[in-house]
C-alpha positions in Angstrom: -2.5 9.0 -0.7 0.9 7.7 -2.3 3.4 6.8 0.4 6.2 5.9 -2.0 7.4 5.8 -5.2 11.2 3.9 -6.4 13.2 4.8 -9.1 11.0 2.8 -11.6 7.9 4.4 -11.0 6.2 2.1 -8.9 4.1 3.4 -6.0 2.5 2.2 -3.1 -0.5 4.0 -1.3 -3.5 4.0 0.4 -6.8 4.3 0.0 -8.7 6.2 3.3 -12.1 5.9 3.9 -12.2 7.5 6.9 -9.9 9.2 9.1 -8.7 6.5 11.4 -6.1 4.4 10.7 -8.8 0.8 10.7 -10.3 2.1 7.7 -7.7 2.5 5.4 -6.8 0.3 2.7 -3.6 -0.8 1.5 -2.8 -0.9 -2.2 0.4 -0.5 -4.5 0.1 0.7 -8.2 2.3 -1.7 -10.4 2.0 -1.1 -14.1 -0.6 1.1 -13.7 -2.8 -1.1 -12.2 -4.1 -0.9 -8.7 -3.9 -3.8 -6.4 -5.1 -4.3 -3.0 -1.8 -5.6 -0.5 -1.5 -8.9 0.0 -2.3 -9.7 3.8 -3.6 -6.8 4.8 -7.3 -6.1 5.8 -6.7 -2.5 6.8 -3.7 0.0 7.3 -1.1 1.9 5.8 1.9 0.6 2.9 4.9 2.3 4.0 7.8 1.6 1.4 8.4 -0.3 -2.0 12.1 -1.5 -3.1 13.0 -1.4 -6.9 11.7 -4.3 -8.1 8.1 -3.1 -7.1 8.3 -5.3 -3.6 6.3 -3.5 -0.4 8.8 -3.5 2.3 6.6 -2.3 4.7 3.3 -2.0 5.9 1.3 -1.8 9.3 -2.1 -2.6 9.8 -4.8 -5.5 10.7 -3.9 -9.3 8.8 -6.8 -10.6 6.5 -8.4 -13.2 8.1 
């Protein structure tokens, strides 16, 4: 699921593996590659400014 996508074509998304919001996983897609969010154990990336930056996110913090 793609949440956002700036003016450069950078997205950021989310990968569910179930339908709850614990087992989702965060990711953003810069340069074409996928990459899991930094932080984040579980949840949902919610924006992405226009240098590629998430902005936003919600969720449980890697421990």
């Amino acid at each position: 699921m793609i949440n956002d996508v700036n003016s450069s074509g950078t997205a950021v998304a989310q990968s569910v593996i179930e339908n709850t919001f614990e087992f989702m996983t965060p990711w953003v897609i810069v340069d074409g590659r996928k990459t899991a969010l930094p932080g984040m154990a579980s949840g949902s990336a919610t924006g992405i400014n226009e240098r590629g930056d998430v902005v936003g996110g919600r969720g449980v913090p890697a421990s």
